[in-house]
N, C-alpha and C positions, 0 to 999 in steps of 0.2 A: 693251780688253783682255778681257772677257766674254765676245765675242765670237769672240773668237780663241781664250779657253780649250773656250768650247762647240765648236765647228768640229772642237779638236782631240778632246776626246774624242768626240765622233760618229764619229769616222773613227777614232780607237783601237777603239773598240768591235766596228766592223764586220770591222776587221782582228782584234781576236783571236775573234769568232766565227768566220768562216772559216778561219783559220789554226786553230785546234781542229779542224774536220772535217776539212779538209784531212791534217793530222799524223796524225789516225786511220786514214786511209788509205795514207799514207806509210809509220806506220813497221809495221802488219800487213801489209804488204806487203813490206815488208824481210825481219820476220823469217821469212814464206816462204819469202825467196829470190828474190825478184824485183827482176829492176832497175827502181828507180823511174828513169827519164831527164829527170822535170824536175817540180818545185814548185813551184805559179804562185798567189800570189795577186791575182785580177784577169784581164782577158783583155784582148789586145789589144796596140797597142805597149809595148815593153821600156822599163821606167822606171831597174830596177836589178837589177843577177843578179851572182850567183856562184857556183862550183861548189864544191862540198864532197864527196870522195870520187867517188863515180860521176853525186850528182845536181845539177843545174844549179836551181837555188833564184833564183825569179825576182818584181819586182814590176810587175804590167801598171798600164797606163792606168786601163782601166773599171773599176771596182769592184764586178762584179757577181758575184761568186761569185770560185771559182778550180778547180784542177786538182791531181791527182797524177797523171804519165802514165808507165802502165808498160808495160815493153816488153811488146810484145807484142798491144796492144790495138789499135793501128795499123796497117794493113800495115808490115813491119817493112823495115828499110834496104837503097839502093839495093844491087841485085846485080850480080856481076860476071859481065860473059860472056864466054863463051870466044874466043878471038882477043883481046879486048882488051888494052891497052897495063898495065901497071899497074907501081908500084916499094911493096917492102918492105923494111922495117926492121927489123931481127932485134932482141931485146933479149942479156941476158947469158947466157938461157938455152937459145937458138938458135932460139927461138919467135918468131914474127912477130908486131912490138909494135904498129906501123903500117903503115896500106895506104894508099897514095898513088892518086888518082885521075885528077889532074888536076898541072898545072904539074910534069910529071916532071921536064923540064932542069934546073929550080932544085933539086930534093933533090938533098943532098947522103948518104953513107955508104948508099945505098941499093941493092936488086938490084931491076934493070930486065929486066922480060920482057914473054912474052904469057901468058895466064892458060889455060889448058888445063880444069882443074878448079877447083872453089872449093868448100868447103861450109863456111859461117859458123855453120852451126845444129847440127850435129848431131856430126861427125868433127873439127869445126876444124881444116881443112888447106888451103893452099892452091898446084896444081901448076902450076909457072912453066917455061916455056921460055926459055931463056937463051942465045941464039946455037945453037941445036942442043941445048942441053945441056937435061935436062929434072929438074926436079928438086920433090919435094915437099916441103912446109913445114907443121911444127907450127903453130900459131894459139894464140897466148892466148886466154884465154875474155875477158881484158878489152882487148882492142886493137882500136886505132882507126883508122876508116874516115875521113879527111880528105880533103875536096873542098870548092876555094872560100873557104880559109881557116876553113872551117867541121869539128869535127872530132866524130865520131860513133860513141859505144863498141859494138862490135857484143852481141848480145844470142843467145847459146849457148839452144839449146830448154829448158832447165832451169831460165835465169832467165825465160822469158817469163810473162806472166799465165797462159797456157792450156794451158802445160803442168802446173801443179797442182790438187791435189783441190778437187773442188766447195765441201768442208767448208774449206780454206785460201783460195779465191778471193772466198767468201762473208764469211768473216770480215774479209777486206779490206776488201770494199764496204758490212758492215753497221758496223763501227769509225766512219766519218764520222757518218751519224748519232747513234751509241752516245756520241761523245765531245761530242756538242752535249746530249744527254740530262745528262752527266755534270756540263757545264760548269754545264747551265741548276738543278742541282740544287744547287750551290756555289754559283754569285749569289743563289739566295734566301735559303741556308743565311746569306751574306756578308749579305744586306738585312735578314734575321731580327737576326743580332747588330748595325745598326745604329740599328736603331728599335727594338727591344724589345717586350716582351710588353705588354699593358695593362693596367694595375692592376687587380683588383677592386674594386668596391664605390670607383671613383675621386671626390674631393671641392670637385674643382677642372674649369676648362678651361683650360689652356695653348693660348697662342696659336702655331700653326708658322709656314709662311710670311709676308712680306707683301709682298702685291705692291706693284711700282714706281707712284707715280703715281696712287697711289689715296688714298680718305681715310683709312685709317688709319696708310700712308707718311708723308702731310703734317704729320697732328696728333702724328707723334714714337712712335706703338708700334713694340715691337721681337721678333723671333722669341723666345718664352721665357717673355715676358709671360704674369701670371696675372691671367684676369678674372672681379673680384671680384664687380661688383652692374653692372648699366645703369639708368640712371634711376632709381636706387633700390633696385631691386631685386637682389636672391639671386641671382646666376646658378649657385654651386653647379659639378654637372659635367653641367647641362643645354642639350648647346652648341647643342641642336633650340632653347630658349628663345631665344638667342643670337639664333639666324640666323634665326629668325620675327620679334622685334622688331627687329632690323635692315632685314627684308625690309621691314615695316610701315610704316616710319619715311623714305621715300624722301625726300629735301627737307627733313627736319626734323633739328635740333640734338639728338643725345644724349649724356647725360652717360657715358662709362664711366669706373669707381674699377678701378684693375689695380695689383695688387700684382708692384713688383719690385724687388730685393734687401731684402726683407722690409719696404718701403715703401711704404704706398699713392701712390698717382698720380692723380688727374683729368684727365680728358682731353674735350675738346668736339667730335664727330665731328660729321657731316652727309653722310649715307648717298645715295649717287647708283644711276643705273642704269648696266647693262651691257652693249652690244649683242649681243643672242639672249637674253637672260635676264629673267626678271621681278623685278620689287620692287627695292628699295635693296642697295648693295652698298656695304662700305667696304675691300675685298681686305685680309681676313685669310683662313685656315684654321686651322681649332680643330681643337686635339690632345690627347687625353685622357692624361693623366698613365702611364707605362708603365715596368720594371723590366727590366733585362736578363735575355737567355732564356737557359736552362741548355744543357748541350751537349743532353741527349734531347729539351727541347722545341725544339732549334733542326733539330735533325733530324727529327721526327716532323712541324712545320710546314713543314720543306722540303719532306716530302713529302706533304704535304695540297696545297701553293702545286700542287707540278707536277702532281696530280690533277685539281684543280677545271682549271686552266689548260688541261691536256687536254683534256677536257669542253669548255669556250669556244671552243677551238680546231677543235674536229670540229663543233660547233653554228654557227660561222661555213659550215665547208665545204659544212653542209647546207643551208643558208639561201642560202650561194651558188648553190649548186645549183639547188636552186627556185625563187629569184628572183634571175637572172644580171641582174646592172647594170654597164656598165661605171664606173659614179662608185664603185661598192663595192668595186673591183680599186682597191689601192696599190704603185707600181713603185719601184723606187730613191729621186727624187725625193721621193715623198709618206713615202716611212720615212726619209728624211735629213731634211725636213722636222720630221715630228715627233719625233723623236731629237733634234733640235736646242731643240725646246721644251721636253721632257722634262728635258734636261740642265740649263736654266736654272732648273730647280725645286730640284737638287740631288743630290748624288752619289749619294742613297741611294735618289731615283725614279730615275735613269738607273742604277742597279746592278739595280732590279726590271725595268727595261722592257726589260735586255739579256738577262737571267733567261728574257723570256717569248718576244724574237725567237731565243735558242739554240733553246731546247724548240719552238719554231714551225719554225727550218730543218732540225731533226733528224726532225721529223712529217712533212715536204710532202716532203723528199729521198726516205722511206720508200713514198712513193707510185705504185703503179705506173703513173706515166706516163715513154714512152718518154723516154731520153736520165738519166733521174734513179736513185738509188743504188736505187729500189723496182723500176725496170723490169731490171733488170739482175741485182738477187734473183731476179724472177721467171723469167730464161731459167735462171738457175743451177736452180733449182728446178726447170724444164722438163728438163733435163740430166741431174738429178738422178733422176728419175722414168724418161728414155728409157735411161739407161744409156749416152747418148752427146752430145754440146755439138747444141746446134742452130745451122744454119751460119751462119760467124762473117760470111760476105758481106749475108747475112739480114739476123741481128740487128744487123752496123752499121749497115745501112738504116736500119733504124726508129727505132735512136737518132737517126741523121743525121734524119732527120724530123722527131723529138719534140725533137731540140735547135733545129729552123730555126722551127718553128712558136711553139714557148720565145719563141728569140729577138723571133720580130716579135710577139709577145703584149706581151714588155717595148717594146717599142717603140712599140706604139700606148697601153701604159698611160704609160707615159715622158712619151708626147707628149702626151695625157690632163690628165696631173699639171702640164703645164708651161704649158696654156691654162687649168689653175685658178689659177695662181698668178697668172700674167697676168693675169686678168679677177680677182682678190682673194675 
């Protein structure tokens, strides 16, 4: 059952950090005015969708990220040419609701022509020949292009991405980031209010975890436990004493007195070793006695957490830099991994460790490498400066590069991760 409950929240977690970036770019995009055409968390085959007003809300396969795709960013929907066969559907308002591409015989209430003119972008009109008879047709700004049983709202120049201001297209693409900053400054705010501040001048050490299967498991302590003396001695809220005469003690019998429910206790431990580690271990962690944090110190430490965090985070990139390994790169695998060890320690380390991968995917997206929300700043910025978009044939390129490249990086870290787990 642990098991099952870790699993699930690892894969809760992942899902609502993504779904926050992702929603930051969805709905600053809406209220531009853009059609979003589809909300993917995940990539890859369809798990589960539904559409909701204009956008197709979907969940993929892979779990590696997700998408907001708005019109526009794509070369946009097939065109129609002239001669071509085509049937429309008017709605109530004489406006053409749907445009039939394909299986004409089977529509039914429909007007069957050849298509003379068409403009989806800019006039929405579209001019049908009909036995001789020649006629043009209003377009809805929101009707649909169906071919294939597949059906596809066309996208008027004014909902696309690129026909808005640099300052409205930007604020789209800086939202994802912005709302993983937001989130990552809540989970600590959230992990602040669950562990508390720490006492001054504390007189005690409370014991927190205890691991499974160790000696202090067997001899019967419990998380909460206060420990009073070892072998005699004061331990006070000296937990360094603690964990040096435990260290010391490898193979030997020691007494600990732990007061709980205002009871003393004896207890006869025999402190063992731990592979990778020295000296005796009896798997506890010592937790110094602590008071709930007020609303300004719970805010003023969230915003210390996302500081220093910062800092680790950019001193990781530069150490990568300098000394590139590929054993120091972690891809899916090795953060579901640890997210999964995290979790079994309890809700309040897997609420800090979600804290720190938001504030981590809200940094790397900002970065300007191709395909990611930092490279994509960067042309708006180029734009912004030429006083005109730099060509959009261009810049797909280089995303399309920096997302193939992306891709096969996770892939040989993927594969990486998965001959470490193998080999143990």
């Amino acid at each position: 059952m642990e098991m099952v409950q870790v699993v699930f929240l690892t894969v809760l977690m992942f899902f609502v950090l993504v779904t926050v970036h992702e929603w930051g770019h969805y709905y600053f995009a809406k209220r531009a005015g853009i059609l979003v055409r589809e909300f993917a968390i995940g990539f890859g085959p369809k798990l589960f969708s539904y559409k909701r007003n204009e956008t197709q809300f979907t969940l993929r396969l892979l779990p590696f990220g997700g998408y907001a795709r708005m019109a526009g960013e794509d070369p946009e929907i097939i065109e129609i040419g002239a001669g071509q066969t085509i049937a429309v559907r008017l709605g109530q308002d004489n406006k053409v609701k749907n445009i039939y591409l394909d299986a004409l015989d089977t529509r039914r209430n429909v007007i069957r022509g050849e298509a003379q003119y068409t403009d989806l972008e800019n006039n929405l009109q579209i001019r049908l020949d009909v036995d001789g008879d020649v006629t043009t047709y209003e377009v809805h700004p929101q009707a649909m292009l169906i071919r294939g049983g597949q059906q596809t709202q066309i996208a008027p120049k004014d909902r696309q991405f690129g026909s808005k201001t640099v300052a409205q297209r930007s604020i789209a693409i800086f939202a994802g980031p912005v709302m993983n900053f937001i989130l990552a400054f809540v989970l600590f705010a959230i992990h602040l209010q669950m562990v508390g501040i720490p006492v001054e001048n504390p007189t005690y050490v409370k014991i927190g975890d205890v691991s499974p299967n160790m000696p202090a498991q067997e001899a019967g302590l419990k998380e909460g436990d206060i420990v009073e003396s070892i072998n005699g001695e004061k331990i006070g809220a000296d937990y360094q004493k603690m964990i040096t005469m435990t260290s010391e003690s490898k193979g030997k019998a020691m007494k600990w007195s732990i007061v709980r429910d205002n009871q003393t206790i004896d207890f006869t431990l025999i402190p063992r070793s731990m592979e990778g580690q020295e000296g005796g271990k009896v798997g506890i962690t010592p937790q110094l006695p602590s008071r709930s944090a007020t609303i300004g110190e719970t805010i003023t430490g969230s915003g210390t957490a996302m500081v220093s965090t910062t800092k680790a985070i950019f001193l990781g990139f530069k150490q990568l830099i300098n000394q590139f390994n590929m054993d120091d790169i972690g891809g899916p695998v090795r953060t579901f991994e640890m997210t999964g060890q995290i979790a079994k320690q309890g809700i309040e380390y897997l609420t800090y460790w979600a804290a720190i991968l938001s504030l981590y995917l809200g940094i790397f997206n900002l970065l300007p490498i191709p395909a990611l929300d930092g490279s994509r700043l960067v042309f708006l910025g180029v734009e912004a400066l030429r006083g005109k978009p730099v060509d959009p044939s261009r810049e797909g390129m280089v995303h399309f590069v920096g997302f193939a490249m992306l891709f096969l990086l996770m892939i040989a870290v993927t594969y990486n991760d998965i001959l470490r787990l193998i080999s143990g």
